[in-house]
C-alpha positions as CSV (number, residue, x, y, z in Angstrom):
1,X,0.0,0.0,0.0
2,X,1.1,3.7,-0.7
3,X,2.4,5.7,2.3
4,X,2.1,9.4,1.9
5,X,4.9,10.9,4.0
6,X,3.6,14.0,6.0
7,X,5.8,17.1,6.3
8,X,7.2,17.5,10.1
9,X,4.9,19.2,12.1
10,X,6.5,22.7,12.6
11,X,6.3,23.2,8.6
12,X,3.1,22.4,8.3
13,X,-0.3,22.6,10.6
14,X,-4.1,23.5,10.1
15,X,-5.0,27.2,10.2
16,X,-5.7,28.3,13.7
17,X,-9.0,29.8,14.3
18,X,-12.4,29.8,12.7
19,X,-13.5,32.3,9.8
20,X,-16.9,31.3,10.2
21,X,-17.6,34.2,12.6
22,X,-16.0,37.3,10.6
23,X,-16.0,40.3,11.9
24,X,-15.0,39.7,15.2
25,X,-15.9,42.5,16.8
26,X,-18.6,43.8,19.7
27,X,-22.1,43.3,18.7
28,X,-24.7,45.6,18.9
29,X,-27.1,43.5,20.9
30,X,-26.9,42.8,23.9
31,X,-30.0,40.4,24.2
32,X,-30.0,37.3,21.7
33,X,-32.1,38.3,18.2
34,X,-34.0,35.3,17.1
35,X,-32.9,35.9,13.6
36,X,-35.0,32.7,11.7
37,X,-37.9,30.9,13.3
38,X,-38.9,27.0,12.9
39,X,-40.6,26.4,9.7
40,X,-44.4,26.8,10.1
41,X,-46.7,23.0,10.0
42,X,-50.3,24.6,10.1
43,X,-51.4,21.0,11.3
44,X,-50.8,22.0,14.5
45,X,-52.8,24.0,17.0
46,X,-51.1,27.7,17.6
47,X,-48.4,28.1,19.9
48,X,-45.2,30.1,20.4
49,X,-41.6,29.1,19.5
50,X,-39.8,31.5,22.1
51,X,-38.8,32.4,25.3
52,X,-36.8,34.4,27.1
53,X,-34.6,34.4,30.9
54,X,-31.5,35.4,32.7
55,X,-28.3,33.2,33.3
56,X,-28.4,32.5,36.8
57,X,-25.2,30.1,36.7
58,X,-24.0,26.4,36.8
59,X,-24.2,23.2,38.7
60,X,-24.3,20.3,38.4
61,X,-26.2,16.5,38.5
62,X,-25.6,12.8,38.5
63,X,-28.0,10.6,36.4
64,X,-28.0,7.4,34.8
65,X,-27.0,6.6,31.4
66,X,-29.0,4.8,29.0
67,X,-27.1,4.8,25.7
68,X,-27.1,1.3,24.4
69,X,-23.4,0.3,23.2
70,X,-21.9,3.4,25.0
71,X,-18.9,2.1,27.8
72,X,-21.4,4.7,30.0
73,X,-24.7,2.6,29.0
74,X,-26.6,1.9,32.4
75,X,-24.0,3.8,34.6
76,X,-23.9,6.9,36.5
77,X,-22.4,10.0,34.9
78,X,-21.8,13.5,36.7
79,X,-23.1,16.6,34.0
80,X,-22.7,20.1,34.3
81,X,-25.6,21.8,33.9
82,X,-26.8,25.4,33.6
83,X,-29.9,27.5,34.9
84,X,-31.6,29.9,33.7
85,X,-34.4,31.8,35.8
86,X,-37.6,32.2,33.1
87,X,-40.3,34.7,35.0
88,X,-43.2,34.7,33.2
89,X,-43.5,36.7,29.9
90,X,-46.2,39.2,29.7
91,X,-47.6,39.3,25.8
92,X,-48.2,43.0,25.0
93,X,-49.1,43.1,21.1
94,X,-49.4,41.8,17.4
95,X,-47.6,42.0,14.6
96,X,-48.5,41.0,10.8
97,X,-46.2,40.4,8.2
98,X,-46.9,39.7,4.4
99,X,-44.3,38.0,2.4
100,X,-43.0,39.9,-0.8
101,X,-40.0,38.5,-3.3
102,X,-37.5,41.0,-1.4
103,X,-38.2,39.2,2.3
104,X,-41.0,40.1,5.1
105,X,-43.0,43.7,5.4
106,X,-44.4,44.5,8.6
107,X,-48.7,45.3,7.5
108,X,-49.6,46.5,11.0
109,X,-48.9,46.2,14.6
110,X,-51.9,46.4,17.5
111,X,-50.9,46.9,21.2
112,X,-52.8,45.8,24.2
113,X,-54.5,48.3,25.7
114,X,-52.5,48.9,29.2
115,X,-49.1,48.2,28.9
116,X,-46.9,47.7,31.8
117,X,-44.4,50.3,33.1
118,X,-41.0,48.2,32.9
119,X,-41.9,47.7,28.8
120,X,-42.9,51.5,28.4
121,X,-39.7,52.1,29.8
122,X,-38.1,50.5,26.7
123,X,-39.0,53.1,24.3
124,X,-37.2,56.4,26.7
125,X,-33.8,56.7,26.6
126,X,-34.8,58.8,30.7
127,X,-38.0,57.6,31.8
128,X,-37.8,60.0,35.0
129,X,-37.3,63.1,32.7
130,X,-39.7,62.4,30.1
131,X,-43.4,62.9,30.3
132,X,-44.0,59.5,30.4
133,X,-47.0,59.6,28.2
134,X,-46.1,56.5,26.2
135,X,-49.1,54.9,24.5
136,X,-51.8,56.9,26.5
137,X,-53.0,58.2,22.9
138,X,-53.2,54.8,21.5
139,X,-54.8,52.9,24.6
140,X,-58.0,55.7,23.7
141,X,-58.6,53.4,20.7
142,X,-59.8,50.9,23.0
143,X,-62.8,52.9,24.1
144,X,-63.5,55.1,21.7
145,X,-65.5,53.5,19.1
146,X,-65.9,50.2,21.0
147,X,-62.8,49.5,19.9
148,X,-63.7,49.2,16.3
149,X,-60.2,50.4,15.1
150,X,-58.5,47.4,16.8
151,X,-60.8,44.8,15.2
152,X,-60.1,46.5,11.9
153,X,-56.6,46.2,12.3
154,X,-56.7,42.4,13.2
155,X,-59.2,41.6,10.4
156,X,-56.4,43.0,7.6
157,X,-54.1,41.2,9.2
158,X,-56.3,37.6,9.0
159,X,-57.0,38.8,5.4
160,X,-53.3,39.9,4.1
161,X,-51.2,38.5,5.9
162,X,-49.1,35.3,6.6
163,X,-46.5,35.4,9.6
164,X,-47.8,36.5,12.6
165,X,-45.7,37.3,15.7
166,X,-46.4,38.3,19.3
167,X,-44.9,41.1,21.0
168,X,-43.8,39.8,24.5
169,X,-40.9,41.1,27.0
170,X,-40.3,40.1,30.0
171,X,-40.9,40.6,33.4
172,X,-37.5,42.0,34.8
173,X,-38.8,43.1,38.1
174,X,-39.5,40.2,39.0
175,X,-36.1,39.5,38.9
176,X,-33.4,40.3,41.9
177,X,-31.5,43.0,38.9
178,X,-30.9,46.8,39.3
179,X,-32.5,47.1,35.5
180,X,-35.9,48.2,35.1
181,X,-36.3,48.3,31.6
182,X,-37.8,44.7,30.2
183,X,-36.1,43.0,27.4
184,X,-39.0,43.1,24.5
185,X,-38.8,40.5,22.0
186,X,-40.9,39.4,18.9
187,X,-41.8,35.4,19.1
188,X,-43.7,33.6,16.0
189,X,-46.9,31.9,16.5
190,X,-46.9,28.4,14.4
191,X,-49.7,26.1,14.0
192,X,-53.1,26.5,12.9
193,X,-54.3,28.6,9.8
194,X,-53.9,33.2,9.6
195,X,-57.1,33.9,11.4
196,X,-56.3,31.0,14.3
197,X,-53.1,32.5,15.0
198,X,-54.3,36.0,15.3
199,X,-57.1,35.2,17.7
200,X,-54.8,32.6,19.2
201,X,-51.9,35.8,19.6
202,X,-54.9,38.3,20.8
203,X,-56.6,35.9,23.4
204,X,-52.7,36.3,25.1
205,X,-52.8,39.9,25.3
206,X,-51.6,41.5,28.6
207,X,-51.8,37.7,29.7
208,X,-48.2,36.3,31.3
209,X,-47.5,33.0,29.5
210,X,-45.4,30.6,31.9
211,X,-41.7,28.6,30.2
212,X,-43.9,25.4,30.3
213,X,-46.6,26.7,28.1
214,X,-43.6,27.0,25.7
215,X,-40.9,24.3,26.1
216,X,-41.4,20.7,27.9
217,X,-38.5,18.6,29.9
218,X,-36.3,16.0,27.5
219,X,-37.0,18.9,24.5
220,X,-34.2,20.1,22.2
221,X,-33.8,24.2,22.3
222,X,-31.4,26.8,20.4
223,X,-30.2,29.5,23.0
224,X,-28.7,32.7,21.7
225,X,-27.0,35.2,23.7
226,X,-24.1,37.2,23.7
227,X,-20.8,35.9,24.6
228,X,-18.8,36.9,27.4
229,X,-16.3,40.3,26.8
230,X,-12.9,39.5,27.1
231,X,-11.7,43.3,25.3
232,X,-8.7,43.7,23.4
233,X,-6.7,40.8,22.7
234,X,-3.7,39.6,21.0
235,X,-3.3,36.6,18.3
236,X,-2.4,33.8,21.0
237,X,-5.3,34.1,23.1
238,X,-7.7,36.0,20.3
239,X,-6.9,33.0,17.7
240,X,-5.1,30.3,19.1
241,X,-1.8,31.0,17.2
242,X,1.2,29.7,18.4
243,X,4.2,31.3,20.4
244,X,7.2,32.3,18.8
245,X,10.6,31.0,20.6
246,X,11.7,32.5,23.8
247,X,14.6,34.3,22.0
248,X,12.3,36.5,19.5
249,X,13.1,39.8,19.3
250,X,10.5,42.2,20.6
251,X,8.2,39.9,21.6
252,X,6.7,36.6,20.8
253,X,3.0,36.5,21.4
254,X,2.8,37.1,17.7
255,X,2.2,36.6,13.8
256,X,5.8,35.8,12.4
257,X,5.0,36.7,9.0
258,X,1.7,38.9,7.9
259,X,1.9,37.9,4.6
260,X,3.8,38.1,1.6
261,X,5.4,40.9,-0.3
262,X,2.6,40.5,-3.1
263,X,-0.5,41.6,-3.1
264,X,0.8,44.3,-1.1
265,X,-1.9,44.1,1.9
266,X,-2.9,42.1,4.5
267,X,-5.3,39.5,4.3
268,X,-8.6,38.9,5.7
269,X,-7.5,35.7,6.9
270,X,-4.3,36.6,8.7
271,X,-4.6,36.6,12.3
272,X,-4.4,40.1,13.8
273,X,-5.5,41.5,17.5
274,X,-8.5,42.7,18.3
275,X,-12.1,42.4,20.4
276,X,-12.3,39.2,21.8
277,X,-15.9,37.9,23.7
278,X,-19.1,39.8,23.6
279,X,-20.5,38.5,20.2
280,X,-23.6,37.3,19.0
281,X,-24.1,33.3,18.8
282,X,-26.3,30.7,18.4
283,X,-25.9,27.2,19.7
284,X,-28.1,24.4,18.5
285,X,-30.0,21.4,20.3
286,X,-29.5,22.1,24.0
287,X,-31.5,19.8,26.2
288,X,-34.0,20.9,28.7
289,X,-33.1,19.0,31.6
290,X,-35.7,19.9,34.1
291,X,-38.2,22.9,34.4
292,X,-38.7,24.6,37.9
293,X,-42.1,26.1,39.1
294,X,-42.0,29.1,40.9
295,X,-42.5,28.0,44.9
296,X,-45.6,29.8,46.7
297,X,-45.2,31.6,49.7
298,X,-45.3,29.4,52.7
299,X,-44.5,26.5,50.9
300,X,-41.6,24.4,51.3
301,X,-39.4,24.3,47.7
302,X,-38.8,21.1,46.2
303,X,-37.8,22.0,42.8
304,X,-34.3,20.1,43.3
305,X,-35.6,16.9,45.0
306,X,-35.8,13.6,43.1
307,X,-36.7,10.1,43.5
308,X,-33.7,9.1,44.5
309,X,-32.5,12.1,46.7
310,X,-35.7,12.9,48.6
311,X,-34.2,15.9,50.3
312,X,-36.5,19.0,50.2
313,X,-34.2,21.4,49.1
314,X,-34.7,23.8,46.1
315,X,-32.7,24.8,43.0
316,X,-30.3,27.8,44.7
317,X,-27.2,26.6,46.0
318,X,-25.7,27.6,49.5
319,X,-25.1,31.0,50.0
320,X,-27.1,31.6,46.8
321,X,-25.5,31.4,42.8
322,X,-22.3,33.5,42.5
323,X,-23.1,36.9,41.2
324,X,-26.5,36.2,40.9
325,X,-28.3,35.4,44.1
326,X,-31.2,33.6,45.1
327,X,-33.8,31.9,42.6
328,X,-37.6,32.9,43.4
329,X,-39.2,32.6,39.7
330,X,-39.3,29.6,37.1
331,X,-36.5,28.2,35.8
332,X,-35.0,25.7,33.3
333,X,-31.8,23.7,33.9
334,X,-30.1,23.4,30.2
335,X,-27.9,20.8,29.7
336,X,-24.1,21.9,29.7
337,X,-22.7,25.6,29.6
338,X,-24.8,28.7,28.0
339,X,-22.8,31.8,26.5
340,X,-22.6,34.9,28.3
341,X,-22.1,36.3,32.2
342,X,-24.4,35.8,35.2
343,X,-27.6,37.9,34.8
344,X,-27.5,38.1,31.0
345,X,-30.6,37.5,28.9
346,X,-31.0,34.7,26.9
347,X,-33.3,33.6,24.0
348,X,-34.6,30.4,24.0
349,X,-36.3,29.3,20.7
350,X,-37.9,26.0,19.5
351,X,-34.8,24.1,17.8
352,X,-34.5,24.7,13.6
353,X,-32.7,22.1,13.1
354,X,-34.5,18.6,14.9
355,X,-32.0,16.7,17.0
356,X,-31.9,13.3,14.8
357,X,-30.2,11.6,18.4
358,X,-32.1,9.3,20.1
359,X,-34.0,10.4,22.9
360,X,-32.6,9.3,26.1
361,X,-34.3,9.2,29.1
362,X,-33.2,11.7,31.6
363,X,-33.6,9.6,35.0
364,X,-31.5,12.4,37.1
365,X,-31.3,10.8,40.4
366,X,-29.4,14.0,42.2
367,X,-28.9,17.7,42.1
368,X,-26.0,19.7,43.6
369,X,-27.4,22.6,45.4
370,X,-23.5,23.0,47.9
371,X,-22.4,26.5,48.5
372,X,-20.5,27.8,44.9
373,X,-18.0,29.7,46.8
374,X,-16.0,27.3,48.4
375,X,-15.7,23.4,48.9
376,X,-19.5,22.8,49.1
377,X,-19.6,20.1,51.7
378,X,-23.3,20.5,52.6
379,X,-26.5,20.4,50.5
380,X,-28.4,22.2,52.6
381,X,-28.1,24.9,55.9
382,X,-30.1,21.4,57.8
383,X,-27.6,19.2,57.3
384,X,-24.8,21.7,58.1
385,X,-26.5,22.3,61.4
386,X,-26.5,19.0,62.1
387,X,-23.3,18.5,61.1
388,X,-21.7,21.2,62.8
389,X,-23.8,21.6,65.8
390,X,-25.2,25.2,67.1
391,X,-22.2,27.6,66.5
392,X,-21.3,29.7,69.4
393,X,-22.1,32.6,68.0
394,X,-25.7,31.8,67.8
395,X,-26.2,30.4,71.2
396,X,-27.2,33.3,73.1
């Protein structure tokens, strides 16, 4: 048989980083923009394809495996995990869009009639020195007329149009952040014929529709966020170049050789320094893991008990998550790690591309809830105490 003989290493080597994601530089979104939606199967009843929450931070759990042929198949397998805290999101208009040869153009857009303060914040750049007279105008059409405007405006849209979206955001006071403007967000109805989806998007109005109306445990999502900012780096850690020797002159966290003498510029492909972190990515078939309900007052929180561990604990850690804090809302633990800081919003959206894996079961048999800060010996402040006894400071 033929050998080929391969050049020694140092001569020759795959180029180091990915051109896929040109121009690396900041984007100008901080929340993730759901730039396609699933495809639309009008067999189905209507229903939304997005959601939206805040990273609260990572754990993780121990589960069994059931991957036949796999050396893990019918073992136990630690995974990290991460969780995102969903509040409910409040749906606060309409929007119809008719399909033309050059893309989508927005027909008309109807508003609910009272629209919470946190989203009317969203359209000041400062709320306290305005006027604050967002909408007041428009909310008249409501009662003037019987509202006669409105229906007009939903029955063009069941006549000319063919994508219909909600206008949602999200309900950031509900949330432990100094922010008081909500993130607003456009999410696609699919299912059912034009008219269904309008009536099905105008029944929600000014209603808060929960994560689990949208997504279900064991389903496949696509989160997109924006990355974490890392500012101004050089080629070693900005592409994964190589050092030069320890003898280069001036320096050796660097490109040898930019290119050659002809054509007399630098190509697009050369790696150069520059903004590193805080761009705008998508990643595809993340598994929901578990989804937690918010706990009423009173109650005892169970959210992070299982059948095997039958300690009632819930879903915050210790001493709460690491720049973040306590959990009080709904959340949804995502399989592996999310892009982006603690406290960033992230879009969750019903997956474009189906997962063609099979669908294992999940059968998590224990959730980590120790203290993030240090060592984490204890699950919960119970078993501390009756590890460690009544402290002396707490006697008297």
């Amino acid at each position: 048989p033929q050998t080929t003989t391969m050049s020694h290493r140092k001569y020759e080597a795959p180029r180091k980083g990915n051109l896929g994601f040109l121009p690396r530089r900041r984007t100008k979104k901080h929340r993730g923009k759901i730039r396609s939606f699933p495809k639309d199967d009008r067999t189905q009843s209507p229903h939304l394809t997005a959601f939206m929450g805040y990273k609260a931070g990572m754990t993780h759990v121990v589960r069994d495996v059931d991957r036949p042929g796999s050396k893990l198949h019918k073992k136990e397998a630690v995974e990290a995990v991460t969780i995102i805290e969903t509040p409910p999101m409040i749906v606060a208009g309409l929007v119809g869009y008719v399909e033309t040869p050059r893309g989508l153009r927005t027909l008309t857009t109807v508003w609910a009639e009272h629209l919470n303060e946190s989203l009317r914040r969203r359209f000041y750049k400062n709320w306290f020195r305005s006027k604050q007279k967002a909408f007041t105008k428009y909310a008249k059409k409501y009662t003037e007329g019987s509202g006669a405007d409105i229906e007009r405006e939903l029955e063009r849209m069941k006549k000319y149009c063919q994508v219909i979206r909600v206008i949602a955001h999200t309900q950031i006071r509900e949330i432990n952040l100094r922010q008081k403007k909500a993130h607003v967000l456009e999410v696609q109805i699919n299912g059912g014929d034009v008219a269904a989806k309008v009536d099905h998007g105008r029944s929600l109005f000014e209603q808060a529709v929960a994560v689990d109306a949208v997504f279900a445990e064991g389903e496949f999502v696509d989160l997109i966020g924006v990355t974490k900012g890392h500012g101004f780096e050089g080629v070693v850690s900005r592409w994964g170049v190589k050092r030069l020797p320890r003898k280069t002159h001036r320096g050796l966290r660097k490109v040898a050789c930019i290119g050659s003498w002809h054509p007399s510029r630098v190509g697009f492909q050369v790696p150069r320094a520059g903004q590193h972190g805080y761009h705008h990515r998508t990643e595809k078939n993340k598994r929901i893991y578990r989804i937690g309900k918010k706990v009423e007052e009173g109650a005892i929180d169970t959210t992070a008990t299982t059948e095997f561990d039958l300690t009632e604990k819930g879903i915050t850690p210790m001493g709460g998550f690491p720049h973040y804090g306590v959990i009080t809302n709904d959340w949804v633990m995502i399989k592996g790690a999310v892009v982006g800081t603690k406290k960033r919003a992230i879009t969750l959206r019903k997956t474009i591309v189906p997962s063609t894996k099979r669908q294992e079961p999940l059968n998590i048999k224990f959730i980590d809830t120790s203290s993030k800060f240090g060592h984490g010996r204890f699950q919960t402040f119970d078993e501390k105490h009756k590890f460690m006894g009544t402290l002396a400071s707490k006697e008297n």
